[in-house]
N, C-alpha and C positions, 0 to 999 in steps of 0.2 A: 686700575692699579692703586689709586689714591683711596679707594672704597676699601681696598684689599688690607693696605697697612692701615685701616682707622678698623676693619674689625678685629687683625692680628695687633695691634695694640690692645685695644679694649678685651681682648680676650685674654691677655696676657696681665692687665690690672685686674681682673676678674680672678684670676686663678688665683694669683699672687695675694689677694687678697684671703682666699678662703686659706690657701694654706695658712696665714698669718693668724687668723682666728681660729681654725683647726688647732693650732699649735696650743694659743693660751687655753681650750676648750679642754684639747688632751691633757695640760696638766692639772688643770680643773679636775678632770676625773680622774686622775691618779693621784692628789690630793686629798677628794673626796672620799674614793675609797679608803685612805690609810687614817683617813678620822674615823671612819663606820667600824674600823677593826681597831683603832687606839682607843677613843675616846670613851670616858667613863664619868659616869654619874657623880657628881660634883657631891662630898661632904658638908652637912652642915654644922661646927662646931658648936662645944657644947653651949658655948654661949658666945654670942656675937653681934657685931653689930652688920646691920643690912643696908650696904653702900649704895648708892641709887646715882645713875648722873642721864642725863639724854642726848648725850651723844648721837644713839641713834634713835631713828623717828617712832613716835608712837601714832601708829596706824589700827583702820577699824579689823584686821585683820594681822595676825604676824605671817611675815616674811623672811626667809632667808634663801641668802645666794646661792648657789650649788658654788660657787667658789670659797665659801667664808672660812672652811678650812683650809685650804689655800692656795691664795689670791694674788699675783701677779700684780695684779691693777687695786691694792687693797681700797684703795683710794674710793674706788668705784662702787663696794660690797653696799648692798642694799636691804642688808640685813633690817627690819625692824620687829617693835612690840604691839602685840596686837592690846587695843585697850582691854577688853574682857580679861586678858591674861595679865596682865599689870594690875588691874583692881582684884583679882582675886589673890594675886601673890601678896598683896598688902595686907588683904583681908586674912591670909594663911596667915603671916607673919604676926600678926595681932595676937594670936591664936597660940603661939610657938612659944614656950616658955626657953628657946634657947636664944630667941631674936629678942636684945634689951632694950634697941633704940635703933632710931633710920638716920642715918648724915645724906640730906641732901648736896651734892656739889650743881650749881644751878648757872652755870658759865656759858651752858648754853639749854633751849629748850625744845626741843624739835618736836611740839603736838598740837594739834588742832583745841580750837576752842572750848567745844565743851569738853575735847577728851581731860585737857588743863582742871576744867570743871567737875569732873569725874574723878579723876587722880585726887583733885584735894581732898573732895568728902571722902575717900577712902582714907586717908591719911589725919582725915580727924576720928574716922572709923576707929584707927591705930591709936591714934592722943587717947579715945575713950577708954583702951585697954589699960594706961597709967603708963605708958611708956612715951620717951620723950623723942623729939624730934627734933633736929640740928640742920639748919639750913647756913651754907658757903658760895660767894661768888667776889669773882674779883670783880665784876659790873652785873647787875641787874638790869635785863631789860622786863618791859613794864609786866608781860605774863609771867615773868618767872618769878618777880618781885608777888606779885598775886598770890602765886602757888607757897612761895617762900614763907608769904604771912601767918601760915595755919602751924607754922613749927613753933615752938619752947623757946627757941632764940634761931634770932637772925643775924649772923655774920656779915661782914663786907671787907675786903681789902682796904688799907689804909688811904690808896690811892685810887680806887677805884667809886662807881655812881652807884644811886639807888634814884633816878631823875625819873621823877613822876609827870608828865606832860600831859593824859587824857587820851582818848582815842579818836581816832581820825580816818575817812575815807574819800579817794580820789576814783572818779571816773575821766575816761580819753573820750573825747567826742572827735568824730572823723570826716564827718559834712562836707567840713571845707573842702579836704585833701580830696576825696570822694567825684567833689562838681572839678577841682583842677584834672583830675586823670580821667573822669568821664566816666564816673560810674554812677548809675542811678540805680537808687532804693527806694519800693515802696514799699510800708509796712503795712498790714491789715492785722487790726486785733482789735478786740473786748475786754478792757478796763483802763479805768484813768490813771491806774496805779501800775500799771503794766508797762515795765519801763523797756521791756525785751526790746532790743537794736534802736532802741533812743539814740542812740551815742552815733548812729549810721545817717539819721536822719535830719539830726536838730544838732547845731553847734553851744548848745548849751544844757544845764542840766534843768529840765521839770522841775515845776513847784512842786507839784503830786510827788514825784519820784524823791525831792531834796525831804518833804515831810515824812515821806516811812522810811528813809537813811538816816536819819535823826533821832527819828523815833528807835529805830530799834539800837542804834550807837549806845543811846541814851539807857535801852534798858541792859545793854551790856555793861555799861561801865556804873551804873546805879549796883549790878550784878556784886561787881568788885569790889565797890567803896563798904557794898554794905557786910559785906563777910572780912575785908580786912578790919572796918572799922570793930568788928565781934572780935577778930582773933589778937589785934591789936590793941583792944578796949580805948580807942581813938574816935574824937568826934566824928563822924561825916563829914560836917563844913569847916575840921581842920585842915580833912586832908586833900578838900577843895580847894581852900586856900594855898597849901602848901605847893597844889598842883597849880592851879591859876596864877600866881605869883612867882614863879621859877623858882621858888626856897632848898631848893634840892640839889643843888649844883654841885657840891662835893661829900665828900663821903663826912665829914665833919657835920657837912649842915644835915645830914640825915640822921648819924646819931645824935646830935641834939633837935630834932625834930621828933625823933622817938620811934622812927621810919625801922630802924638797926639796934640789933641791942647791943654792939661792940664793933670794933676795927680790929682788925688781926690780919696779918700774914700766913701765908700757908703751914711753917713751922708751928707758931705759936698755934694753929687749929688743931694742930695733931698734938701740943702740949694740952691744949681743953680736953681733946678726946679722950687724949688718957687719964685725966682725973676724972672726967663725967664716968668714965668706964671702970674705972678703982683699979688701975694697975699703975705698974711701976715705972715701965715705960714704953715706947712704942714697939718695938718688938712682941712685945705681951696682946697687945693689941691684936681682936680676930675679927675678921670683916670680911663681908661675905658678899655679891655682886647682885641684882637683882637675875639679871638672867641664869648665873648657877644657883639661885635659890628654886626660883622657879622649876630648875629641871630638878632639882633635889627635893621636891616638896610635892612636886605635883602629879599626883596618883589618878588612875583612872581604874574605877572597881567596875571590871568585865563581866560580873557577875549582878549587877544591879540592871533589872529586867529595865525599868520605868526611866523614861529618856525625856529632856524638852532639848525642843530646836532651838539652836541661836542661827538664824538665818541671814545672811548680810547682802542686804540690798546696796550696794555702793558703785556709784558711778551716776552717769548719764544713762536713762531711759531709751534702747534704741531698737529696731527692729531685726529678727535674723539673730545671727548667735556670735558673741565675744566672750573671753576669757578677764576682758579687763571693765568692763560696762556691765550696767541691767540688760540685758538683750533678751529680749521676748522668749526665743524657744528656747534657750537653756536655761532660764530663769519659770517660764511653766512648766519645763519638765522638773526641775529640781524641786519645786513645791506640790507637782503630783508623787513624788516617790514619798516627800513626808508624810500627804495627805496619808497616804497607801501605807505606809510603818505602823502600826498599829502600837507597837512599843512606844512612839512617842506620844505623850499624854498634854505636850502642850506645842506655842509654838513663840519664841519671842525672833520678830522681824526686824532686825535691827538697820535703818534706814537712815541713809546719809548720801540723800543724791538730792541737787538743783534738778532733777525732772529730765524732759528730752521729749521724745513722741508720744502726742496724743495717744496714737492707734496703740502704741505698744504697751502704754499704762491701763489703759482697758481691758487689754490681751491679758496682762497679769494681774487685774485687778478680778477677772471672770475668774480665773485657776482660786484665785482667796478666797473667792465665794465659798468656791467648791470646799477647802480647805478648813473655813470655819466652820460650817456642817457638819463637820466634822471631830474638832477640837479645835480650843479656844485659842487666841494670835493675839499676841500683845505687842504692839509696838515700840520701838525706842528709838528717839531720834536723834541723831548725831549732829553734827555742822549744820547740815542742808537737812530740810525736809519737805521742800517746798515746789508748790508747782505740780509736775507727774509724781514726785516724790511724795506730795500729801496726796495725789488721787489715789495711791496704791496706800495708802497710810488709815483715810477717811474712815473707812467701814469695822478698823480692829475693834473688837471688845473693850479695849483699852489701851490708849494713848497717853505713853510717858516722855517727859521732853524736860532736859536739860536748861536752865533760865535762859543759857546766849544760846540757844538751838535759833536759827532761821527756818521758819515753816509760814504758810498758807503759801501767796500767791498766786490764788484761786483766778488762773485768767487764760487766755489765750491769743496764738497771734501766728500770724504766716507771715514769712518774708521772702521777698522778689527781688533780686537783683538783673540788672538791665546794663550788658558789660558790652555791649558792642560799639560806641565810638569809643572805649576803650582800646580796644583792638585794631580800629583803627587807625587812630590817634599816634595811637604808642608801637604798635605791633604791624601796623601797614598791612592789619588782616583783615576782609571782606568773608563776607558769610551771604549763603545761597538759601533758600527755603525753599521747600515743594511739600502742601499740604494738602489733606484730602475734604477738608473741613474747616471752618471757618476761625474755630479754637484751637486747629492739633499741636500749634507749635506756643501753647499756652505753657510759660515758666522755662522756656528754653534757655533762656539765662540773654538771650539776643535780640531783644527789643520789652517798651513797657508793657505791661496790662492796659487793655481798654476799662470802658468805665464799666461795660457788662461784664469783662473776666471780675474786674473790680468787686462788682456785686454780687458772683457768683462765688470767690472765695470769703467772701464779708459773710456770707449765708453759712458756709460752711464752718464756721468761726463761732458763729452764733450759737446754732446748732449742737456744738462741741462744749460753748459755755454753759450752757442750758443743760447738758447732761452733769456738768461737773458738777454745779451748782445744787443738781437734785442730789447727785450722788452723796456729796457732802451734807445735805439737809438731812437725808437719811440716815448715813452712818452716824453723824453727831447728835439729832434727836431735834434738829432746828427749822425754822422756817424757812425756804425758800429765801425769802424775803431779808433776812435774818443774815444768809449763808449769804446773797447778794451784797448785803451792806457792809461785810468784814470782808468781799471780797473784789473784785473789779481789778485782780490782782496784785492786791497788796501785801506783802511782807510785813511777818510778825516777828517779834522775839519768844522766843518758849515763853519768858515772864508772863507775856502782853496774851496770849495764844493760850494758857491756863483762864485767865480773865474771861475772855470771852467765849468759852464752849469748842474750842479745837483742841484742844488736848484737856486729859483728865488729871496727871499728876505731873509733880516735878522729881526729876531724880534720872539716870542713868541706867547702865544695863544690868548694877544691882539689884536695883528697886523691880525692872520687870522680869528678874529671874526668880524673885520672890512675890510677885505677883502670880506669876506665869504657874508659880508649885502650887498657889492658893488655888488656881483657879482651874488646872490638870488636878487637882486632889492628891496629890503625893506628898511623901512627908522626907522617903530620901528618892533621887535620882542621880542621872550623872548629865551629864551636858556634852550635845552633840550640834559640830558648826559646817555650817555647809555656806560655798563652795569648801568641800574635802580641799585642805589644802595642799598641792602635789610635792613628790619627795621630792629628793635630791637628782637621784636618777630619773626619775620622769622628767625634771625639769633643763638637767643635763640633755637627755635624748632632744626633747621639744627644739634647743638651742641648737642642737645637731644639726635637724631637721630644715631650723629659720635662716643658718647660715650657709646652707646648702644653696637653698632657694636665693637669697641673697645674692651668692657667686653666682648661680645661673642667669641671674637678672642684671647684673653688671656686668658681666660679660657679653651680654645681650643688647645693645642701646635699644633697639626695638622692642625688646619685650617690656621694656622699660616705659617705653610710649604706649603699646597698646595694655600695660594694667592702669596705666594713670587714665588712658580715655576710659578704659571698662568703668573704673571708679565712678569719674564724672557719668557716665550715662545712669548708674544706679543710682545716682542722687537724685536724677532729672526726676519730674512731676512733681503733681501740687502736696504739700506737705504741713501739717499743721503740729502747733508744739506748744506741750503747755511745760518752760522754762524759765529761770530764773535768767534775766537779762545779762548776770554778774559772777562770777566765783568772789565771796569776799574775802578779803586781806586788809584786816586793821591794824593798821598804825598808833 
């Protein structure tokens, strides 16, 4: 009877459940649909200025909600900008004899590193047209102060900072915590620079590992000083000083640093605007958004036979098929339909992943082959490119990378964890084994390796480095030898990673879409990005579909238990990865 009301309960939060998501889903789509029939192509005035804020996130790909027309939960909507389509609306804008000036408001910054990097040169792209640039924030943090610098004039709140501090990164080591609950890690890998689950094994940070976090910090923020100190006409070792010595503390000490060219409140910005803009007063004032520029500007000519691919490799490296990762079989099948397009004339790969499975960057590095045989592949690298990220990167015709891009970490490593006085410890569980062979219950997750498993996944390691190593000798034109000593996997900066023969130029996914025309021989095309990104309704139905299965499985506590052991069982065996140790986040 007690069995009986724990499943007429949980079946009863199970239902209740999906009706309550059914419900916001439904007006999701009845939302959705009365935008597909209202909404219309945004005007762009005769003459205007082009408002820009980042609110929402600029990603390697654009995203929006199926709810964003409307949204219950607005709070939630996930709408973002894909970079390619942000540099090119700036680039259009350049171009627009109706767009006179951009007003950055910069109060908050939602974009990855180099995307930061990308966005500015387009925006001095914009400066080189004669048109000026307006940057606003009632505090600057330190990327957006970056980005800010390349404007006409920089604004700040009277009360607000412009506090230059330098950049900074922390890693968690977990050793300790690890030996208290009784879990043992061994790691097996090739390079001294290969810091992959350091943080598991060692309650402290590597010297190897503190010199290339330094190193590349270093060539990040040399990145910044040296294009503010250009756009600010400011020493370098002022605005070290300024930085090393706290000089920055109020918005006073930044305009008399030279940091801001003015103090103003939000009022007096819009009394600027309207003189910068020659009218009488704000109401006259026409300003226009970056996202309805974009849809008002941005043409696709269906009739332009000759095509290049912007292909986006983003995420972790993994085996099997995801919608939100690189995963082997839909990531070779999507680069045999290019191969196979005959219309397309080139391909630029745009790559922004820490890496993941050996086996699977192989998988996809074999279809590139195929691919380049065919038509030329130019790379671009975003955040990440490092790891399986560079082994699928290694062999393009050409390699472009952004100065704060993170790329090589040419290494490898398997990790074993050993959780069973865990389980006992903590969990009062005992575990039983029955093998047929003397290894079969090798990486079970329930006791260590011996010192022959030891040697046997060390081999397999080797093995793995050995290939990457050539791999990379070959694609880049270098020695063995060469490709061993830049690598042992250590982490580069795009800067540092020009220097030494891994990549060929500096620049964004500008530079390789006009690479990519050099190099397919076309003079006009249009530009075609795969993953196809799905509508509205496909992506409505998909959420149908997830929240179905949801209520069947919460309703279910069993079914609940047997997906989470299916899981764990598909992880089970020996598994090797060539991965960046870190997602970085600088401070």
């Amino acid at each position: 009877m007690k069995n009986f009301f724990k499943i007429v309960a949980a079946t009863f939060i199970g239902s209740l459940f999906a009706l309550v998501l059914g419900t916001f889903i439904m007006i999701g789509i009845i939302g959705s649909i009365a935008s597909f029939t209202e909404s219309k192509t945004p005007k762009v005035p005769g003459s205007a200025i082009l408002s820009i804020n980042f609110a929402s996130a600029v990603t390697e790909q654009s995203k929006e909600s199926p709810f964003s027309a409307f949204n219950p939960m607005a709070s939630f909507s996930s709408n973002t900008t894909g970079i390619l389509d942000f540099v090119q609306t700036i680039d259009r804008a350049a171009a627009d004899p109706a767009i006179k000036m951009i007003y950055l408001n910069l109060n908050e910054l939602n974009a990855g590193i180099t995307h930061t990097e990308e966005i500015r040169s387009a925006f001095e792209r914009f400066r080189e047209s004669g048109k000026p640039i307006i940057s606003y924030a009632d505090n600057y943090s330190q990327n957006a102060y970056y980005l800010a610098s390349v404007s006409d004039k920089v604004y700040l709140n009277p009360a607000g900072t412009a506090t230059l501090t330098g950049l900074s990164m922390s890693s968690l080591f977990f050793k300790d915590m690890l030996d208290k609950i009784g879990v043992e890690v061994q790691l097996i890998r090739h390079g001294k620079f290969k810091a992959a689950a350091e943080q598991f094994i060692s309650n402290k940070m590597s010297a190897e590992n503190r010199e290339q976090l330094q190193s590349y910090l270093d060539a990040v923020w040399n990145t910044w000083l040296a294009d503010i100190s250009e756009s600010r006409r400011m020493p370098v070792e002022k605005i070290n000083d300024l930085t090393d010595n706290l000089k920055l503390g109020t918005a006073k000490n930044a305009l008399e640093a030279g940091i801001v060219d003015g103090l103003m409140y939000k009022d007096e910005l819009t009394d600027t605007l309207v003189h910068l803009f020659g009218v009488k007063d704000e109401k006259a004032l026409k300003t226009i958004s970056l996202s309805d520029y974009s849809k008002a500007t941005k043409k696709i000519n269906l009739k332009e036979k000759n095509k290049i691919a912007v292909i986006y490799a983003d995420g972790e490296i993994i085996m099997g098929k995801s919608d939100e990762n690189i995963a082997s079989d839909n990531f070779v099948a999507l680069l045999a339909k290019v191969r196979k397009d005959s219309s397309i004339k080139a391909v630029v790969m745009r790559v922004n992943s820490p890496g993941g499975s050996a086996q699977s960057s192989e998988i996809i590095e074999r279809e590139l082959a195929l691919l380049r045989n065919n038509k030329p592949v130019i790379v671009s690298m975003g955040d990440y490119a490092a790891s399986g990220g560079y082994w699928i990167s290694a062999n393009a015709d050409k390699i472009i990378a952004n100065n704060t891009t993170l790329t090589g970490s040419i290494g490898v490593f398997s990790l074993v964890i050993n959780a069973q006085k865990t389980l006992n410890k903590h969990l009062s569980i005992n575990t039983g084994t029955v093998n047929t062979n003397k290894h079969s219950d090798i990486m079970s997750g329930f006791r260590a390796l011996d010192s022959e498993e030891i040697a046997f996944i060390q081999s397999s390691v080797e093995i793995i480095y050995t290939d990457f190593v050539n791999l990379v000798a070959n694609g880049r034109n270098l020695s063995a030898a060469k490709v061993d000593s830049i690598g042992q996997g250590r982490i580069w900066s795009g800067a540092d990673a020009l220097k030494i023969g891994l990549t060929d130029e500096k620049g964004g996914l500008f530079e390789a879409l006009r690479t990519a025309a050099a190099m397919g021989e076309v003079e006009s095309y249009r530009v075609v990005e795969y993953p196809v990104i799905k509508s509205q309704i496909d992506k409505i139905l998909e959420m149908l579909s997830e929240s179905g299965e949801s209520a069947r499985v919460i309703a279910n506590p069993e079914l609940l238990i047997e997906k989470a052991y299916s899981k764990l069982r598909n992880e089970s065996g020996i598994k090797t990865y060539a991965r960046l140790p870190y997602n970085i986040d600088i401070r």
